[in-house]
N, C-alpha and C positions, 0 to 999 in steps of 0.2 A: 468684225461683228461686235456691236455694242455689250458691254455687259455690262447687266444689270441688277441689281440685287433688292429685295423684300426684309426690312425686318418686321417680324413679325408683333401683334397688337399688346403681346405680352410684354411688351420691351418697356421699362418705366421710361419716360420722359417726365423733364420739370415744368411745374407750370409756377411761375415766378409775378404774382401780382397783389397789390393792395387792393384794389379796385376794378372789377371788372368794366375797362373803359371802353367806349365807344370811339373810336377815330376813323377819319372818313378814307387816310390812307397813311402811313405811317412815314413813307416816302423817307426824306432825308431829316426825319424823325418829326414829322406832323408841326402842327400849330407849334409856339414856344408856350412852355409851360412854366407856371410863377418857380420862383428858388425856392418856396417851401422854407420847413423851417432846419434850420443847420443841422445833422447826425454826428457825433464825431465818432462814433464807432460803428463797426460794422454788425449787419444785421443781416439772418440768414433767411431763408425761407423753405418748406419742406416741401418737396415734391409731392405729387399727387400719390395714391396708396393703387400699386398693381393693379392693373385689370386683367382678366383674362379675355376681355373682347377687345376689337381695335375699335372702341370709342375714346371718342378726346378726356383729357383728364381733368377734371374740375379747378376750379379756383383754390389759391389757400391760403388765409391772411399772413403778412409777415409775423416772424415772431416778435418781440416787443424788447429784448433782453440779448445781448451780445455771447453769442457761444462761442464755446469752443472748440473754435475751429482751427484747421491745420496750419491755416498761413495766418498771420498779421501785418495787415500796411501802412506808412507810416508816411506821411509828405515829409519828407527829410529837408526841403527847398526847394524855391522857385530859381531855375533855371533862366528864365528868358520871361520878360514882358514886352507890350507893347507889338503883338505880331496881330498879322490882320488874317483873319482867316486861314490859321495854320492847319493842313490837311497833313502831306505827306512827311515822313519823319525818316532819315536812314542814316544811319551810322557808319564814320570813315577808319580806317584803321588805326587812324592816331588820336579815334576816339570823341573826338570833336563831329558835329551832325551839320547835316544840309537837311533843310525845312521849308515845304515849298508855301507861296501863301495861293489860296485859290484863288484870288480876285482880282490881286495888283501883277498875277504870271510871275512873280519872282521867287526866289529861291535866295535861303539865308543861310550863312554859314555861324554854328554858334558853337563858340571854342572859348574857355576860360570864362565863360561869364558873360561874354560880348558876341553882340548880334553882329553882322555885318554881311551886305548885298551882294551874290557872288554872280548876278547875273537873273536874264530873264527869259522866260519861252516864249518864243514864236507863234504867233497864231494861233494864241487860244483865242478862245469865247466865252467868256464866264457867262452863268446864267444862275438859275436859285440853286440848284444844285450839280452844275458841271463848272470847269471851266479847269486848272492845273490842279491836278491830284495825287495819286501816288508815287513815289519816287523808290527810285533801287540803287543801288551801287555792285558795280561789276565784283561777283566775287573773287576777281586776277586781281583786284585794282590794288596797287596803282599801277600793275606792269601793264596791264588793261584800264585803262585810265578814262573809263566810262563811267555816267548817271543815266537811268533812263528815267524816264515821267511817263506818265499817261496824263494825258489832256485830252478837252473837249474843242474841236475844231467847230468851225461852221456849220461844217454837213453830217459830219461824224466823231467819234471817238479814236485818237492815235496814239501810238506808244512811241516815243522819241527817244534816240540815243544821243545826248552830247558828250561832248571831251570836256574833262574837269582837270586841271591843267593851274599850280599857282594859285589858286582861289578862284579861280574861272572858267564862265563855261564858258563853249566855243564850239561850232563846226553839229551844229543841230542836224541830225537825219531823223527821215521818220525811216521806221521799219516794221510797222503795221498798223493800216486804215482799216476806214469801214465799220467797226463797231460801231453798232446803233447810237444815238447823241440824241438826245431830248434835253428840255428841261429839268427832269425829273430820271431816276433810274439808269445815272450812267455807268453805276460799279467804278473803279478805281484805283483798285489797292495792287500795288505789286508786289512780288517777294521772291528773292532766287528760293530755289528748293535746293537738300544737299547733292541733287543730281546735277546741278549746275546750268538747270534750264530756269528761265525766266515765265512765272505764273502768276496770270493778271485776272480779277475778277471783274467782269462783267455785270451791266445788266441789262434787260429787256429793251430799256427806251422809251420807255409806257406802252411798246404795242406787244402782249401777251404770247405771241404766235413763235414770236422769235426765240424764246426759252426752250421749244423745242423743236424746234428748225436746225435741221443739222446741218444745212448750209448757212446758219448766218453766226454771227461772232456774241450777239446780242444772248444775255441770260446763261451764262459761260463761265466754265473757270478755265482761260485758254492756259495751256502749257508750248511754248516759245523758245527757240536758240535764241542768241543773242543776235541774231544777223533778223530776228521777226520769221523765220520760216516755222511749221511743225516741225516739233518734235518729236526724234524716232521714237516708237513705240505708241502715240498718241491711237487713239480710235478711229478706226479707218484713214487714218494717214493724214487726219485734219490738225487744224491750231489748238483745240479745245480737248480738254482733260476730262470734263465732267460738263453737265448742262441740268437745264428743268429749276433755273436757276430766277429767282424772281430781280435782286439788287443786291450782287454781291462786292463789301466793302470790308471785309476783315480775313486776312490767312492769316495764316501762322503753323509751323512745322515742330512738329516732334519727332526728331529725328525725321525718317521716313514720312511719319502720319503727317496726312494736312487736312486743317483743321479751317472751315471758311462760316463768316457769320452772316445772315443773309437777311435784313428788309422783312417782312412781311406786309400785309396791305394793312388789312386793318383789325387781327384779332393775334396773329403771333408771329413772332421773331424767333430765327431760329440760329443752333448749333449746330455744324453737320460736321461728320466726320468722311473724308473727302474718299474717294476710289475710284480708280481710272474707269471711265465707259461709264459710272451709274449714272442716272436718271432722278434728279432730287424735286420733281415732282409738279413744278409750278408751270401752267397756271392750273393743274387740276388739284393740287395738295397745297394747304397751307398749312405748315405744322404739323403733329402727327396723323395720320390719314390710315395710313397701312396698306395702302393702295397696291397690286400688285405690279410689279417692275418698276417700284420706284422704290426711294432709299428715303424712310423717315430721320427727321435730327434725332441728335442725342440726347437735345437741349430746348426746349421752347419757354419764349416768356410775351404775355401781353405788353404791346409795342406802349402801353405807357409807363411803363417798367423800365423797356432796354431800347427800341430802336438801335440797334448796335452799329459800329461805325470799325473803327478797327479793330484785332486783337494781338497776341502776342503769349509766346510762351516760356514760362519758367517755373521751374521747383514742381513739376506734375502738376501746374495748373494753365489751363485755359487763360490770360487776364481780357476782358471785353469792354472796350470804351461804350457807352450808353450815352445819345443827344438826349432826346425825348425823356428819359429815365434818369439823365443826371443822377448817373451813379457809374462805378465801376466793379464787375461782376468777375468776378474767382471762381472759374469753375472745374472741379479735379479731377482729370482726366489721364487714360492709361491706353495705349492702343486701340486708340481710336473706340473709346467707350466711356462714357460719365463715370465715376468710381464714389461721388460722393455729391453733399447737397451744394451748390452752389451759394456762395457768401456775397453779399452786398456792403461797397465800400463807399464811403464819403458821399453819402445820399444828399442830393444838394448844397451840398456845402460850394461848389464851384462852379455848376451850370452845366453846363450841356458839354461833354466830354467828345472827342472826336477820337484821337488815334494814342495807342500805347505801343510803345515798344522795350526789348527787352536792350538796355544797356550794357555796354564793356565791363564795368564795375560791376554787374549785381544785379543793377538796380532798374526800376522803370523809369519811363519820361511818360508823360500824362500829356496831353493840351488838350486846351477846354474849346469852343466853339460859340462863344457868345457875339462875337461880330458878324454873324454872320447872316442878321437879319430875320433871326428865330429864337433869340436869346436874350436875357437880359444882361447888359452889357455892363462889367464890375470895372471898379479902379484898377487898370494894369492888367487888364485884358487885349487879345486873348495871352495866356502864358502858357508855358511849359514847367510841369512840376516834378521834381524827382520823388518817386516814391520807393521807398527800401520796404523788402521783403523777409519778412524773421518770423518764428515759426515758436 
């Protein structure tokens, strides 16, 4: 039996915007928008004030004056230039990362400083927004001496397991097809959870129906062994964790909690705090709604704010890459519940931000996404930047 859960209208959500924009669909974060003029500090923005009804929450200008607030980010260093449409990001034990690129199908291996090719994937398709996506590393590895990807095939969306072996892949399986493939709305992101099952978000495909269709894989957070079968415990004994899922492109785990960032069409982007069996709303809810049997975010912001891409956790924050938004958003988070205002970092200063994750050291890796045909495209793009986290 599915369960599902209501929060109710009283529950604050943020509404995170300068401008109440119009976009036609936010998709893999809408038109490319100019770099603006450079911020170097962060700037916060305040949530909407309580309602007691579930109407959506108004607009509210950024503040203009840098607070204080709990974290401060710092680009400590550029890690890596010259990559071409860096999507997927994951870290090996010896701390060194494999970074896949969407377009050229390859994957790079980037250790001391230095990029270097450790192979490439089979039968993708790249298009404006699918083609090699998000990457994992087995968490045995290296006694299990697995990567997976998710790609865009032909016909569909698959999850592949290669052997990573010497700096090389090798001996490519898929072990889950069929996820919806469009141009537009193929989800992406992978992430072991600490239960040791592999969870991939989904999206739709562009066709609507399929976010909640409990037969199809499309508008999903699937939860996955490593062999591609469900998951014991899953809801009704399917591949999928959660659904009602419009483009989902960012996990991330606290402890237990997961935490997935999700697309909106064309007025909000959202937060969700994730729970086996709920129903997160689309295509009936965009954003807060209060709809009954569905599960509003925690979090929303106007997609010319965030369009958000990956995320990643540390120090009781949320951190959310933003294309469309070209910024990066801190948001403070505790059992699966907002605890505080969310913080905007490096507004423009670098473009269109794709994936974070949380480093061996400490510290973050950033990459930006200006190659990729929606960006304005800077000296020594796209990179990876380390950014340290101090409070």
């Amino acid at each position: 039996m599915v369960k599902t859960m209501v929060r109710q209208g009283s529950r604050t959500a943020v509404v995170v915007t300068a401008l109440a924009l119009a976009a036609a669909c936010s998709g893999d974060g809408g038109e490319p928008s100019g770099s603006g003029t450079s911020a170097t500090s962060p700037s916060s923005t305040p949530s909407s004030t309580p309602s007691p009804t579930n109407s959506r929450p108004t607009s509210a200008a950024p503040a203009t004056t840098a607070p204080a607030g709990p974290v401060k980010l710092t680009v400590a260093s550029t890690v890596a230039t010259g990559i071409e449409v860096p999507w997927g990001l994951a870290f090996l034990p010896d701390q060194s990362a494999l970074v896949s690129e969407r377009d050229s199908t390859k994957i790079k291996r980037i250790a001391g400083g230095r990029v270097t090719e450790v192979g490439e994937v089979d039968d993708v398709d790249p298009s404006s927004e699918g083609g090699l996506l998000g990457l994992a590393v087995d968490p045995q590895y290296p006694s299990r001496p697995y990567i997976y990807a998710y790609y865009s095939a032909g016909d569909d969306n698959r999850i592949a397991r290669l052997t990573y072996r010497d700096n090389r892949l090798s001996d490519q399986q898929v072990i889950l097809d069929g996820i919806p493939q469009a141009s537009i709305h193929n989800g992406g992101r992978l992430r072991f959870g600490p239960d040791g099952f592999l969870y991939a978000g989904t999206g739709d495909g562009g066709d609507r129906p399929n976010s909640q269709d409990d037969g199809s894989l499309g508008g999903k957070i699937l939860r996955i062994t490593t062999d591609g079968k469900a998951a014991p415990g899953n809801p009704g004994g399917r591949p999928w964790f959660s659904k009602g899922h419009r483009n989902v492109q960012g996990l991330a785990f606290d402890r237990n909690q997961l935490y997935a960032a999700e697309f909106g069409q064309n007025t909000w982007d959202e937060l969700n705090a994730i729970t086996s069996g709920a129903n997160y709303g689309w295509p009936a809810a965009e954003g807060v709604e209060g709809l009954d049997g569905m599960t509003d975010p925690i979090a929303q912001w106007r997609t010319g704010d965030a369009s958000p891409s990956g995320i990643a956790f540390a120090q009781g924050h949320v951190f959310m890459a933003s294309l469309r938004g070209e910024r990066l958003w801190a948001i403070p988070v505790a059992g699966g519940k907002r605890t505080g205002e969310p913080q905007a970092f490096f507004t423009n200063e670098f473009g269109r931000l794709r994936t974070v994750e949380a480093a061996p050291d400490g510290s973050l890796w950033l990459t930006t996404s200006n190659t990729d045909g929606r960006g304005d495209t800077r000296n020594g793009d796209d990179r990876i930047l380390r950014v340290t986290i101090s409070r």
